[in-house]
C-alpha positions as CSV (number, residue, x, y, z in Angstrom):
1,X,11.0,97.9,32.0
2,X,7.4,97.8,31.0
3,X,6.3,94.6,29.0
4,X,5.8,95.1,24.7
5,X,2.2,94.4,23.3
6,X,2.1,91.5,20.8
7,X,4.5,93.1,18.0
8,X,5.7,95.3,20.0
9,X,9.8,96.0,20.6
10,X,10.5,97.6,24.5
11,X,13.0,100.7,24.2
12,X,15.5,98.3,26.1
13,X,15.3,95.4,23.1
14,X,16.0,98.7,20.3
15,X,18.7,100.0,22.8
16,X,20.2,96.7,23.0
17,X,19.6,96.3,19.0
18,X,21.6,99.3,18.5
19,X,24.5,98.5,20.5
20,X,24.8,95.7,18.7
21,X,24.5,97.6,15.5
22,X,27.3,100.2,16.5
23,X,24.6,102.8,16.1
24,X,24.3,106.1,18.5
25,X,21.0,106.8,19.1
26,X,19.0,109.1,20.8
27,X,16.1,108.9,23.6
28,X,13.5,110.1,21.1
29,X,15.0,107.9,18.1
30,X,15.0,104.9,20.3
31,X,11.3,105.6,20.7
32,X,10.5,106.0,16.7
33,X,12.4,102.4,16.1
34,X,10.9,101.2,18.4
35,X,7.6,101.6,16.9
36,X,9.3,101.3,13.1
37,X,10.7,98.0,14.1
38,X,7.3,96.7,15.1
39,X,5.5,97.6,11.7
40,X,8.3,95.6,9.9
41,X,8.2,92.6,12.5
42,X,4.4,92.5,11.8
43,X,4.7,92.9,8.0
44,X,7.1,89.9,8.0
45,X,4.8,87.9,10.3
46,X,1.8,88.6,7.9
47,X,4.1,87.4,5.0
48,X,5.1,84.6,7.3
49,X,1.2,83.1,7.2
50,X,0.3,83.0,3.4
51,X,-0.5,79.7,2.2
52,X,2.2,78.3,0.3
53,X,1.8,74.6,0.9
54,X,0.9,73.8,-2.9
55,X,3.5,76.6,-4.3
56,X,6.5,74.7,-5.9
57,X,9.8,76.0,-4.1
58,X,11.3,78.2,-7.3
59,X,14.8,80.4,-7.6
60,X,12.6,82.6,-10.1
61,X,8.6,83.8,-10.1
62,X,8.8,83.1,-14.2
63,X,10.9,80.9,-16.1
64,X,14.1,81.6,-17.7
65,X,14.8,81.1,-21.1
66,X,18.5,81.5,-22.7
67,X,18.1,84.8,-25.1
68,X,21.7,83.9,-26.8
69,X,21.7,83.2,-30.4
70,X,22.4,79.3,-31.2
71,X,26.8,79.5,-31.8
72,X,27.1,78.9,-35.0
73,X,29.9,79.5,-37.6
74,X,28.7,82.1,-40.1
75,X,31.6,83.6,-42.6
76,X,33.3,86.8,-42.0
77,X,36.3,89.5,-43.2
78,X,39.5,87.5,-44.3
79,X,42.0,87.8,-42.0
80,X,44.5,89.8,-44.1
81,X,41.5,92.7,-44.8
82,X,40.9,92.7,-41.2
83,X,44.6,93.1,-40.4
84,X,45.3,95.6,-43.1
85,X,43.3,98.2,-41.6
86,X,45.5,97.8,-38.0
87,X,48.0,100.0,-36.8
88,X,50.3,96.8,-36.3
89,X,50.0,93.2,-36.9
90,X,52.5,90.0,-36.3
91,X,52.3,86.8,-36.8
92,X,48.2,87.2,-38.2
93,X,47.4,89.2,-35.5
94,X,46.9,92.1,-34.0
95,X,49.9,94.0,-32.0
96,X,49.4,95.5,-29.1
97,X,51.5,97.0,-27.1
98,X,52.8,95.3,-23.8
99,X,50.5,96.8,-20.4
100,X,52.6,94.2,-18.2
101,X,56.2,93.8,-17.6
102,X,56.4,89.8,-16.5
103,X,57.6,87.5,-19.8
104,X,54.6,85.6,-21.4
């Protein structure tokens, strides 16, 4: 087993990654992950050494606002225009029929 370069996964570490993954793979694809692996392991390391010491810790890059409309009571349809127009009503209200057999 040869030793990795800085970076660097052996074919043994992606073989043994892969087994643990439940993944088949090939002598040649173990080969090409190998070297796939590494370019994400390095990209993560470079992300790993930006300067972030004065950067508040945030759950969002810009702040949220609420976009609902204030709940306010505004007037509408009387109830008996709005129920005149449904196939059935009881009680003022619509009727539906029943989708579930348990009592209410």
């Amino acid at each position: 087993m040869s030793t990795p370069s800085q970076g660097q996964l052996s074919r043994d570490e992606v073989a043994h990654l892969a087994r643990l993954a439940r993944l088949a793979v090939t002598d040649e694809e173990l080969v090409l992950f190998a070297g796939q692996l590494a370019a994400v392991l390095d990209a993560v390391a470079q992300v790993g050494k930006a300067g972030v010491e004065d950067v508040p810790p945030t759950t969002h890059a810009v702040p949220m606002t609420n976009v609902m409309r204030e709940d306010v009571v505004r007037p509408s349809l009387p109830r008996e225009t709005v129920l005149a127009g449904a196939p059935a009503a009881e009680d003022d209200r619509f009727r539906v029929p029943r989708i579930l057999q348990e009592e209410a």
